[in-house]
BAVEX-428428 format. One record per residue (C-alpha): residue number from 0; x, y, z. Coordinates in steps of 0.05 Angstrom, whole numbers, plus 5000, padded with zeros to 4 digits. Each point is the difference from the previous one (the first is absolute). Layout:
# BAVEX-428428
[NUM,[X,Y,Z]]
...
This chain:
# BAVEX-428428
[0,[8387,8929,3668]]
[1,[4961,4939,4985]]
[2,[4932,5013,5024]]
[3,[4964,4935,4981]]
[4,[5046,4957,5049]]
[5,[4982,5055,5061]]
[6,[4935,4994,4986]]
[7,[5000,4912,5003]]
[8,[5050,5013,5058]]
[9,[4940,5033,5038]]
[10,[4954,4937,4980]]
[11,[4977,4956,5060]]
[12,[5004,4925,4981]]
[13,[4931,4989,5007]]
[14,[4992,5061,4939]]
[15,[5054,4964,4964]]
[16,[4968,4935,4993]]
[17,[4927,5025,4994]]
[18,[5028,5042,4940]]
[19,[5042,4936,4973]]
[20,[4935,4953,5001]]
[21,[4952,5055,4959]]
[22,[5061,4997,4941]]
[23,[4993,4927,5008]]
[24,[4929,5008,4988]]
[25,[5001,5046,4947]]
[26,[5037,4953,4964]]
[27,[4958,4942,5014]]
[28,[4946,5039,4973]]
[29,[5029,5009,4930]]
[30,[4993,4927,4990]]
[31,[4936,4981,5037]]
[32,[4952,5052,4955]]
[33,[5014,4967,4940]]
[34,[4993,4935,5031]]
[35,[4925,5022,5024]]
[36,[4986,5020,4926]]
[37,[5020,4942,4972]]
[38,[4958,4957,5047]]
[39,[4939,5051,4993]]
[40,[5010,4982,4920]]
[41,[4993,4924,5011]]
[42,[4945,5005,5039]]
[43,[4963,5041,4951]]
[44,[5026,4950,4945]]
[45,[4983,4944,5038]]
[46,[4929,5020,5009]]
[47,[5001,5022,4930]]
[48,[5016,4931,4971]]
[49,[4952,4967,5048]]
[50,[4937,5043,4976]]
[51,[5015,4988,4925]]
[52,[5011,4924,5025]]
[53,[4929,5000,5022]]
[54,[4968,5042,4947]]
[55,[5033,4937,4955]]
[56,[4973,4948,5039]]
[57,[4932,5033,4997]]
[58,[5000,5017,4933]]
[59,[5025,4932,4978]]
[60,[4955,4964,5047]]
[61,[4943,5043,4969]]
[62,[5019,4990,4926]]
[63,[5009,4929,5019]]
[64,[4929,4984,5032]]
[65,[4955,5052,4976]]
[66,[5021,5007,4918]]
[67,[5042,4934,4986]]
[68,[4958,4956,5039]]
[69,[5054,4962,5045]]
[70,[4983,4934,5048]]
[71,[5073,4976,5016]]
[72,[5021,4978,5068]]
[73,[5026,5065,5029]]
[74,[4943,5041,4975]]
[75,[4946,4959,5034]]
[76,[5040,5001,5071]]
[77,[4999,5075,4994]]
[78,[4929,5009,4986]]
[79,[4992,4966,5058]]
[80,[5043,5031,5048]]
[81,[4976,5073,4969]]
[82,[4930,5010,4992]]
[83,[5000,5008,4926]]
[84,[4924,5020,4972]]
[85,[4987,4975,4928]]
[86,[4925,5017,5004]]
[87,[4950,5027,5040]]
[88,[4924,4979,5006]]
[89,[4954,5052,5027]]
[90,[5051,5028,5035]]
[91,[5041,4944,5031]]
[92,[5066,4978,4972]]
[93,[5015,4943,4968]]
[94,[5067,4968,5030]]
[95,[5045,4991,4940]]
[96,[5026,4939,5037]]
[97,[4934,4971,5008]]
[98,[4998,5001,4917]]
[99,[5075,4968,4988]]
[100,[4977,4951,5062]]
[101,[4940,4978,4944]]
[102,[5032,5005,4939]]
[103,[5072,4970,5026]]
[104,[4955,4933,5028]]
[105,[4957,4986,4939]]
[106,[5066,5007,4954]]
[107,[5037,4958,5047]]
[108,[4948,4943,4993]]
[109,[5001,5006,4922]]
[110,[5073,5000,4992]]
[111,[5012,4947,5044]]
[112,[4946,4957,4976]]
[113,[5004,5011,4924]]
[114,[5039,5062,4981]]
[115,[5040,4959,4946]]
[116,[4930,4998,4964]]
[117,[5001,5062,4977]]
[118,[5036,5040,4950]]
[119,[5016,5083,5007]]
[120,[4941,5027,4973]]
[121,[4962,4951,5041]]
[122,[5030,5010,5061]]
[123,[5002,5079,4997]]
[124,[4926,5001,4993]]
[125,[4989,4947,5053]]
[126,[5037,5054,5048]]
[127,[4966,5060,4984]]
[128,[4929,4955,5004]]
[129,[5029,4983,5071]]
[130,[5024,5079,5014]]
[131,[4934,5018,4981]]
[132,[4962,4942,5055]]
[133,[5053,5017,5058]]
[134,[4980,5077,5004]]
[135,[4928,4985,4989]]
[136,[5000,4953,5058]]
[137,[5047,5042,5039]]
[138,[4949,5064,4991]]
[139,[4944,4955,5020]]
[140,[5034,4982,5066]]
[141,[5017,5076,5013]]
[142,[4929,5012,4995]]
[143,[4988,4945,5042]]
[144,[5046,5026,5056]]
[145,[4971,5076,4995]]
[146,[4929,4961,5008]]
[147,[5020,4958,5062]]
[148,[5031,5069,5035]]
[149,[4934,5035,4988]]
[150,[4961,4936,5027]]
[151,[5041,4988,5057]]
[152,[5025,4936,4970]]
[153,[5050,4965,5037]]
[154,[5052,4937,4972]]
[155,[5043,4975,5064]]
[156,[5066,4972,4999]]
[157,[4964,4939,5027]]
[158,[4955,4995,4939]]
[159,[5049,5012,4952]]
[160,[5048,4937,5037]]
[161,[4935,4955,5002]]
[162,[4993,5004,4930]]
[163,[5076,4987,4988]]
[164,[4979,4934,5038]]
[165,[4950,4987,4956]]
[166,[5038,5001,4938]]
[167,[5046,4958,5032]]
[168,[4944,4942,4992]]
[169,[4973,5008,4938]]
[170,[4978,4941,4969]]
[171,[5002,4965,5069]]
[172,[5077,4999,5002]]
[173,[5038,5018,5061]]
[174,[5052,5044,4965]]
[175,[5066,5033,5058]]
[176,[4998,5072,4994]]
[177,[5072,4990,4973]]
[178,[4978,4955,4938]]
[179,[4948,5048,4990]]
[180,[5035,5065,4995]]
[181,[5047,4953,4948]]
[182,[4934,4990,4961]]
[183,[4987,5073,4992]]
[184,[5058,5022,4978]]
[185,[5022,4947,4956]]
[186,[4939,5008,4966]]
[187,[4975,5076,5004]]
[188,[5065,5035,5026]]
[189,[4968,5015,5070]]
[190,[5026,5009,5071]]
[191,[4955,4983,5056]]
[192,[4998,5074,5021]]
[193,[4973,5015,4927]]
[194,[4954,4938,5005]]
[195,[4970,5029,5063]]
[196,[4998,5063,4970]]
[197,[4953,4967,4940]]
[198,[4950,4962,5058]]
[199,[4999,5065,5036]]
[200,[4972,5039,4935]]
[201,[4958,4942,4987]]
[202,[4960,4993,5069]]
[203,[5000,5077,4999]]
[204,[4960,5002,4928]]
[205,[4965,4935,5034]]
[206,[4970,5034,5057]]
[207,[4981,5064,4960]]
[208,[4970,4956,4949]]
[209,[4959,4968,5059]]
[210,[4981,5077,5036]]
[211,[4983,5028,4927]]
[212,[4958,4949,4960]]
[213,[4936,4996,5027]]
[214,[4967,4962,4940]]
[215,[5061,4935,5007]]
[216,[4984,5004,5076]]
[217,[4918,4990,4992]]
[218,[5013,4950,4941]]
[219,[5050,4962,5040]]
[220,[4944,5001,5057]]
[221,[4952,4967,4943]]
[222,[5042,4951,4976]]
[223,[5015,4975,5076]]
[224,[4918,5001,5011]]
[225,[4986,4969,4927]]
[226,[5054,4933,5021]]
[227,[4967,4998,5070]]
[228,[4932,4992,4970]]
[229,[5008,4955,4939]]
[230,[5058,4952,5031]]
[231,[5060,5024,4970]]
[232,[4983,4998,4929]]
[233,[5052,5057,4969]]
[234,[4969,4991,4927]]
[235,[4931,5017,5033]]
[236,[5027,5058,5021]]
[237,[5036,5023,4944]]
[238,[4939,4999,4963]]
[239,[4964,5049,5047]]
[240,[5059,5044,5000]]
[241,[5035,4985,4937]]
[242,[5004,5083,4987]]
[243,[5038,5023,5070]]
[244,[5041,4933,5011]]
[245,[5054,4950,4957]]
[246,[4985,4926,5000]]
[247,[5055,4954,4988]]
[248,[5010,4923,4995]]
[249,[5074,4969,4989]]
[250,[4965,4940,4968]]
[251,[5042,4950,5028]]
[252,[5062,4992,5051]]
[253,[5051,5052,4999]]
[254,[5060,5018,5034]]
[255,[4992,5012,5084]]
[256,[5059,5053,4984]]
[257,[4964,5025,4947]]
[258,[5009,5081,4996]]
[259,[4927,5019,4993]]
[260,[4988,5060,5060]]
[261,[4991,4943,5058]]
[262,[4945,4953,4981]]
[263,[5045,4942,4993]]
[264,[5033,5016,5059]]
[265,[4931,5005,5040]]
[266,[4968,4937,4961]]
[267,[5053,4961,5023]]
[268,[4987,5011,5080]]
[269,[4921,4981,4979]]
[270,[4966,4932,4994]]
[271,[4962,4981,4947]]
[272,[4931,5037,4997]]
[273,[5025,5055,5046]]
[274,[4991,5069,4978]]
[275,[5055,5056,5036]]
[276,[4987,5060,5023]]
[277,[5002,5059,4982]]
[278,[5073,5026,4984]]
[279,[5038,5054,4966]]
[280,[5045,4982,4928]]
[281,[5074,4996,5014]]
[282,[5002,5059,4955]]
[283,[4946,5042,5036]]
[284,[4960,5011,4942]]
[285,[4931,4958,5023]]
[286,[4969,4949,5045]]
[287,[5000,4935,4990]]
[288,[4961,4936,5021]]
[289,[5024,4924,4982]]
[290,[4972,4937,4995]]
[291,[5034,4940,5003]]
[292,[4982,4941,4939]]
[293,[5054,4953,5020]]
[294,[5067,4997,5014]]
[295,[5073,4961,5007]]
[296,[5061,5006,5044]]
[297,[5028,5056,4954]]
[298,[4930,5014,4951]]
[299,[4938,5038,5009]]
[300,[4929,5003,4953]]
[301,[4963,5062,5021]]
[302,[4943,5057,4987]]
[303,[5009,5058,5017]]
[304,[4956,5067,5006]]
[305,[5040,5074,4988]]
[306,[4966,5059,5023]]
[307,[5042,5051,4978]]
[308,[5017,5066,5025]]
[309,[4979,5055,4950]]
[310,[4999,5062,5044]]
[311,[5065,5022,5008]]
[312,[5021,4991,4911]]
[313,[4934,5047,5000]]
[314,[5035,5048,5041]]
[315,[5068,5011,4972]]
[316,[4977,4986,4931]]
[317,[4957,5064,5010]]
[318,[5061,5035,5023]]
[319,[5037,4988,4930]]
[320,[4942,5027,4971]]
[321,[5007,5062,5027]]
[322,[5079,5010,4992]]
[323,[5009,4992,5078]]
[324,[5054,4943,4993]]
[325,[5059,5035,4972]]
[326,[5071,4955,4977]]
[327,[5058,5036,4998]]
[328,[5037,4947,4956]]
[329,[4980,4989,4927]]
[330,[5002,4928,4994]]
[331,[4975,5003,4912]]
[332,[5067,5040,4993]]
[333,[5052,4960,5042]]
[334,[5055,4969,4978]]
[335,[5033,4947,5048]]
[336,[5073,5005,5006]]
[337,[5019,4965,5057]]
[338,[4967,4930,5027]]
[339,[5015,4964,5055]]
């Protein structure tokens, strides 16, 4: 007697197929596990591969900027995209894009001006002489920025754009934005945005300059009460003051383009026998006063009075002295392996 077929005899249909679809399922089953594992292993290797891809990017981009001393192209658009310290001053970090930015534009105007001039012993030290001014200027302008947040100081948009304007005229020539953004980068390797970022750390040392130095402040004060009293006569002056200010004649015509932080610039818009105003260096490092001798279309004969601002070099000069401005690159032991 066969049992089994009495027993499926008995089956409803509806038992049938529910018991026909779990042996399809079982089946199905035997195929889709191992599929699951396999995925489950290349998602593990794929975030595997990914991490040690990362740890090599860091480690190379580490090796590369902090011990072989690196400035190329891809290097500086990192830094600048990451915020990168190379330094810190009293606590602040120093943007290691801000440094590059420094170095990359003084280099740029060597090379490109005389470069050939030099051979490889020459030129090496030349770059580590220009390493070594980019990060001390870059650590000055972090100190400025952590002075300016403690003061309140403030540098708009605005102010930053009005200066762009500015530099658009030097030496009295109407320059397009378009020319001049060819200027700076033909000639120190600069995009506007990294131009505006210079102005920006330059008016922010500026005004910190201005809200720290109390002595350049009072002898700028004398110096404007000393011309108003003895007609404009800078030597006078320079005489009385000849300890807290600079004195400086060109001795004849010179260049209304001339690259000297402004004075031609402002000679040029005087008559002469005028005297300016008061106004800060291009370079934020003083005040300055002008008097126009004589001048041509595209020539100017000036004095000029410097009362420089001493205050803030005190400051951060201290801080070296006591260890608080810490590099973490070691510029007497790197070796450059990659320019740009």
């Amino acid at each position: 007697m066969n049992i089994g077929k009495a027993k499926d005899s008995k089956k409803t249909e509806q038992e049938k197929v529910e018991e026909r679809r779990e042996e399809v399922l079982a089946t199905g089953r035997k195929f889709k596990y191992p599929l699951q594992w396999t995925r489950h292993r290349i998602i593990i290797s794929t975030i595997l591969i990914t991490i040690v891809v990362f740890a090599v990017i860091i480690v190379g981009g580490w090796l590369a900027l902090y011990r072989l001393g690196m400035t190329d192209d891809l290097l500086f658009k990192v830094t600048e995209i990451v915020p990168i310290p190379v330094a810190s001053v009293d606590g602040a970090e120093t943007r290691f894009s801000d440094y590059l930015m420094f170095y990359r534009s003084s280099m740029t105007s060597i090379e490109r001006q005389s470069g050939s001039q030099f051979d490889n012993d020459s030129y090496e030290s030349l770059k580590n002489e220009y390493k070594r001014a980019a990060l001390t200027e870059a650590e000055d302008y972090t100190y400025a920025l952590k002075l300016a947040n403690e003061l309140n100081i403030v540098v708009t948009d605005e102010e930053v754009q009005n200066e762009f304007d500015r530099h658009l005229r030097i030496g009295g020539i109407d320059r397009s934005e378009e020319g001049f953004i060819k200027i700076i980068s033909d000639n120190f390797g600069l995009t506007k945005s990294e131009y505006e970022r210079m102005l920006y750390l330059t008016l922010v040392k500026a005004k910190v300059s201005i809200a720290i130095d109390e002595d350049a402040n009072k002898t700028a004060a004398r110096v404007e009460s000393l011309l108003a009293s003895n007609d404009n006569n800078f030597s006078a002056v320079a005489e009385d003051l000849e300890n807290n200010i600079n004195y400086e004649e060109t001795g004849g015509l010179v260049d209304s383009k001339n690259i000297d932080g402004g004075r031609a610039t402002e000679a040029m818009k005087l008559e002469p026998g005028e005297t300016s105003k008061k106004f800060i260096s291009m370079n934020g490092d003083g005040y300055y006063f002008v008097k126009l001798v004589k001048k041509t279309d595209n020539s100017v004969d000036f004095v000029s009075i410097k009362v420089p601002f001493t205050e803030f070099d005190k400051r951060i000069a201290a801080l070296r002295d006591e260890g608080k401005v810490t590099e973490l690159i070691d510029l007497s032991t790197q070796g450059e392996q990659t320019e740009q």
